[in-house]
C-alpha positions in Angstrom: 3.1 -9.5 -82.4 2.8 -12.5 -85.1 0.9 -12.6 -87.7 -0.3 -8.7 -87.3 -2.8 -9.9 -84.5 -3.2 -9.5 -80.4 0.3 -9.6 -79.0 1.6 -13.3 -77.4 0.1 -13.6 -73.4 1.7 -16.3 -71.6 -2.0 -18.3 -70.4 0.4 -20.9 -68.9 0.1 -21.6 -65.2 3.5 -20.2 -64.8 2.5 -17.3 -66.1 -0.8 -16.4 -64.6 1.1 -17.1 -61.2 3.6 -14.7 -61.9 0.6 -12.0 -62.7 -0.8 -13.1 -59.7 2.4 -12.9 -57.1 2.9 -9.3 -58.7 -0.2 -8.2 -57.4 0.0 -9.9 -54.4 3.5 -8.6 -53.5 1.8 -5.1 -54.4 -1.1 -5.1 -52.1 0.4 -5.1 -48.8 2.6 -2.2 -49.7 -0.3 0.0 -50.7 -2.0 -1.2 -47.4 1.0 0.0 -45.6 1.2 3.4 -47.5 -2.1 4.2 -47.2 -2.8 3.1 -43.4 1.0 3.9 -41.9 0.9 0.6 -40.1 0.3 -3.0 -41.1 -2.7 -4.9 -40.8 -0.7 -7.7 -39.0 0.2 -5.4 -35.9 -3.4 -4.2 -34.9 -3.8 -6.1 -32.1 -7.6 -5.9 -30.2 -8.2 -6.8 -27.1 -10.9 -9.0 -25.2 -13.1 -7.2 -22.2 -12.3 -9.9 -20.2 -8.7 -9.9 -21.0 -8.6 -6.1 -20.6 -10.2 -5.9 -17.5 -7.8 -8.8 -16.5 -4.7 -6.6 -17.5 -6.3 -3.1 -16.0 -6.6 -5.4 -12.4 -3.1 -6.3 -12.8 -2.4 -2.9 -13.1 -3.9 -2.1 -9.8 -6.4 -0.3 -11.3 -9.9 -0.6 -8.7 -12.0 -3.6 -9.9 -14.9 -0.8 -8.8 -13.1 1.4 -12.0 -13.1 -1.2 -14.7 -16.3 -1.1 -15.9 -16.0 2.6 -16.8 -12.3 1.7 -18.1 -13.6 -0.9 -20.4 -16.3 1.0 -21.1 -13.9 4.2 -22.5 -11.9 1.7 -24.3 -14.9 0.1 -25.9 -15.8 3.6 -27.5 -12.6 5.2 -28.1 -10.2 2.7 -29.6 -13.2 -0.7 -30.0 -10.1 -2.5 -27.5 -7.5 -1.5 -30.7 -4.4 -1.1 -28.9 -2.4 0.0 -32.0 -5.0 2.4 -33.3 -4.3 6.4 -34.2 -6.8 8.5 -34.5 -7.7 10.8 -37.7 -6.6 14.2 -37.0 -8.5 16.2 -34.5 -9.9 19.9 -35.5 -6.3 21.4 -33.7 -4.3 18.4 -35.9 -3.5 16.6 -32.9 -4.1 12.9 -33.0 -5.5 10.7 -30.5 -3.1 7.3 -29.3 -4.0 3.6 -27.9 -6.8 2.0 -26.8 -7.6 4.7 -24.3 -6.6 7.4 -27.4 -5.2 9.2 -25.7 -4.0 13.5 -27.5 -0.7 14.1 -28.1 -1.7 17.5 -28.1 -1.4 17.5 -23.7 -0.5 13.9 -23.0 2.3 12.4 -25.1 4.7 13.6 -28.0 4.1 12.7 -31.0 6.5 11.4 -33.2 7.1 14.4 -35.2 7.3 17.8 -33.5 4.0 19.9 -34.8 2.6 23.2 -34.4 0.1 21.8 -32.1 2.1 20.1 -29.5 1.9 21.6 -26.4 3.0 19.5 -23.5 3.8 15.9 -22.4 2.2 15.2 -19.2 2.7 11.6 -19.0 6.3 11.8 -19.6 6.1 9.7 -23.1 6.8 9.2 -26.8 3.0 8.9 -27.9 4.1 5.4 -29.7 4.9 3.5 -26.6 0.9 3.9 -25.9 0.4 1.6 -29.2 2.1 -1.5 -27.7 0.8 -4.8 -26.5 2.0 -4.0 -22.9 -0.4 -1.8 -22.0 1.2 -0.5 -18.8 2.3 2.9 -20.4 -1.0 4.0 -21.6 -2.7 2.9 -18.3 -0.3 5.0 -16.1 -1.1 8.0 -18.7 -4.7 7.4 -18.5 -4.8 6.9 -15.1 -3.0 10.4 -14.9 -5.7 11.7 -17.1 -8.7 10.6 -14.9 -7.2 11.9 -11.8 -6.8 15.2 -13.2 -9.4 15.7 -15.5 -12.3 13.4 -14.5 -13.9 11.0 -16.3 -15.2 14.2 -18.5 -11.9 14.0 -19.9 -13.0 11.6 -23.0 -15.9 12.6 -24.9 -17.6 9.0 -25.0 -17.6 9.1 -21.5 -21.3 11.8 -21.2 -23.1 9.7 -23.9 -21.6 6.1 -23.5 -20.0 5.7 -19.9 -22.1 7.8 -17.6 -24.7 5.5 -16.8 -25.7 1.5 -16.0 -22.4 -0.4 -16.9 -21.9 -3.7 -18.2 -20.8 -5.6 -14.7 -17.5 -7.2 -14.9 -17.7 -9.8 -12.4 -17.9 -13.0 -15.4 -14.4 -11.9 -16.1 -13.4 -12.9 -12.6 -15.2 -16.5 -12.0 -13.5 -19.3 -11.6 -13.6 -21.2 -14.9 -12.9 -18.0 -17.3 -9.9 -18.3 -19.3 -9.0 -14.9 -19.1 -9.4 -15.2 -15.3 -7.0 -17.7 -14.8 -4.5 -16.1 -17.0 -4.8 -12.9 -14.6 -5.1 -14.3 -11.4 -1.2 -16.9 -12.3 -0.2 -13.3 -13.4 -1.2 -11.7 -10.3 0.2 -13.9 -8.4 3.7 -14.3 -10.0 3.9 -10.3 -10.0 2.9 -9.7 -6.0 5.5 -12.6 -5.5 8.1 -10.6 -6.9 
C-alpha cells in the first residue's frame, strides 16, 4: 500500500488482459468439471442428414420417420449426449440413448449393470460414426418393439413427419448420401 490508502491495481491494458485471460483460461475447465465432456465435442445432427446416415445403414426408408422421430425426443439429434441418471442409476447413451443398464457397459462397472446385449463399451455409442449405436438400436427394436423408448407412446405413435424432402434431388444432404451410397455398395 502507499500512502496508507487502497492497495496499487495495475488499470493498464496489460494488466486487465492478464485478469481477463485468467478467467478465460478458468472457464472452460469448470465447463469440463461440471458437464464431463466439452462443449466443443457435442455434435447434433440434421433430420435430413440423419435420415441420410440411418438409409446408408440399411435401415428401411419406411422406418426412418419413427427413427428420426425417437432421436428427435430422446437425444434432440445430440450424438454425444448422456443422460442424468435414471431411478436404477443407469444412464442412457447416444442419440438413440440408449441404457447401459441392458444394452452397453458403461465405463465404470456399477451395481446396476446387468448385461451388454449389443456387445459394446457404452462410449462407442457417443461417436460421430453412428454405425454402433444404429446396430444396438436396431437390436433393441427387434426385440423389444418400438415400446422399448418411452417417447415413442406420446411422441412417435402417430402421424410422422414424412421424410421424402430429405431424398429430392437438389437437397444437400441427399446428395451427400446418395455419393455415399454409391461408393459403399461399390465396395
Amino acid at each position: 500500500m502507499a500512502g496508507g490508502g487502497e492497495p496499487l491495481r495495475d488499470w493498464s491494458p496489460l494488466g486487465m488482459v492478464r485478469s481477463s485471460w485468467s478467467k478465460v483460461r478458468v472457464l472452460p475447465l469448470l465447463w469440463f468439471l461440471f458437464h464431463g465432456i466439452p462443449p466443443l465435442l457435442t455434435i447434433r445432427l440434421q433430420p435430413c442428414e440423419l435420415a441420410g446416415q440411418l438409409y446408408i445403414l440399411d435401415v428401411p426408408k419406411s422406418e426412418l420417420p419413427l427413427w428420426l422421430c425417437i432421436a428427435e425426443f430422446e437425444s434432440r439429434f445430440n450424438t454425444h449426449v448422456v443422460g442424468q441418471a435414471n431411478a436404477d442409476g443407469s444412464r442412457d447413451y447416444g442419440v438413440f440413448q440408449i441404457s447401459d443398464r441392458y444394452w452397453c457397459a458403461p465405463p465404470n462397472r456399477t451395481e446396476y449393470y446387468a448385461f451388454n446385449d449389443c456387445n459394446v463399451n457404452c462410449t462407442s455409442l457417443l461417436s460421430d460414426d453412428i454405425t454402433m449405436a444404429v446396430q444396438c438400436a436396431r437390436l433393441i427394436q427387434k426385440q423389444q418393439g418400438w415400446t422399448a423408448w418411452s417417447v415413442y407412446p406420446e411422441f412417435c405413435n402417430g402421424t410422422l413427419d414424412a421424410i421424402d424432402e430429405c431424398f429430392q434431388p437438389g437437397n444437400a444432404t441427399d446428395l451427400k448420401a446418395s455419393d455415399e451410397l454409391a461408393e459403399f455398395k461399390d465396395s
